[in-house]
C-alpha positions in Angstrom: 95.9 122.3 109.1 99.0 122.0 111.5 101.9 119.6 111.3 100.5 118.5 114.7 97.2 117.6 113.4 98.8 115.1 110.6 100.6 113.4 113.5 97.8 112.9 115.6 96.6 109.1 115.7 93.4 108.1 114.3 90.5 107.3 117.6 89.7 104.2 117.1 87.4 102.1 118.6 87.8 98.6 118.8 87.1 95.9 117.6 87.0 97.0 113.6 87.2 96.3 110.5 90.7 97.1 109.3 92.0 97.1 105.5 95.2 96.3 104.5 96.7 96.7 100.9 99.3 94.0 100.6 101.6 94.1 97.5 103.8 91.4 95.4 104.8 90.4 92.5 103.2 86.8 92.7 99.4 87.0 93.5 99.4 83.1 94.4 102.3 83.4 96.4 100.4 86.7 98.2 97.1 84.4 98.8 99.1 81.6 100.2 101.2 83.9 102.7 97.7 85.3 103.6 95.4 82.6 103.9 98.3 81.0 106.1 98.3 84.0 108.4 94.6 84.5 109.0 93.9 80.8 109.9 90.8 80.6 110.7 90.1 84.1 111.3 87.0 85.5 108.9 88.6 88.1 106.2 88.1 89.2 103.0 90.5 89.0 99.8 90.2 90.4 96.6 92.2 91.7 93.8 93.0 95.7 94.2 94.9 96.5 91.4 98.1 95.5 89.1 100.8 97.3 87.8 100.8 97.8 83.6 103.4 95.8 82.8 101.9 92.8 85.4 105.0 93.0 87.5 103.1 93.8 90.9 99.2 93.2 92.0 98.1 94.2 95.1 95.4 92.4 97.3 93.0 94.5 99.6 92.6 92.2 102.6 89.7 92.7 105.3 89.0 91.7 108.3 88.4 92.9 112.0 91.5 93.8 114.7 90.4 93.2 118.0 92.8 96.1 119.4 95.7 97.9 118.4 98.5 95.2 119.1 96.0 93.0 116.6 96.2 95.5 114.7 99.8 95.9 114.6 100.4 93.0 114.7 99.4 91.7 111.8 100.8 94.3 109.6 104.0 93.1 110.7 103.8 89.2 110.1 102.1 90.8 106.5 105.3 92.7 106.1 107.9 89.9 106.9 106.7 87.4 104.9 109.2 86.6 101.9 106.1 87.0 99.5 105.0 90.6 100.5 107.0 93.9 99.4 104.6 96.2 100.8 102.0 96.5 103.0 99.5 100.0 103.0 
C-alpha cells in the first residue's frame, strides 16, 4: 500500500450513520455533555469500554451526519466540552 493511499479520504455518502468513541473519566458527566449536544437528534449511547483501574470509560455514540460539516462538526463540540478528553 502507498503513503498516498492512507491519506486518501474515505467516499462517503451522505446522510450516514457515523460512530464516535467519546472518552472521560466521569461517564455521567460524558452522558450529560452528550445528551445536551444531540438535543433532539435520534442517537445511540452505550458503554464501550473502561480502563482497569476505572479511571477512564469510553461511550460509543451513534447517530446519522447529514454531511460532512455535520459530520465535523460534531466531533468538535464532542471534543471541546470540559467533560470529553478524547474523541475517536
Amino acid at each position: 500500500m502507498s503513503d498516498s493511499t492512507c491519506k486518501t479520504r474515505p467516499d462517503l455518502e451522505y446522510p450516514c450513520p457515523w460512530a464516535y468513541r467519546v472518552i472521560g473519566r466521569d461517564e455521567a458527566a460524558l452522558r450529560a455533555a452528550i445528551t445536551g449536544l444531540m438535543g433532539r437528534r435520534d442517537h445511540t449511547l452505550a458503554v464501550s469500554n473502561r480502563s482497569a483501574r476505572g479511571k477512564y470509560v469510553s461511550l460509543l455514540l451513534e447517530v446519522t451526519v447529514r454531511d460532512e460539516g455535520d459530520r465535523l462538526s460534531l466531533f468538535a463540540d464532542l471534543s471541546s466540552h470540559a467533560a470529553v478528553k478524547i474523541v475517536l
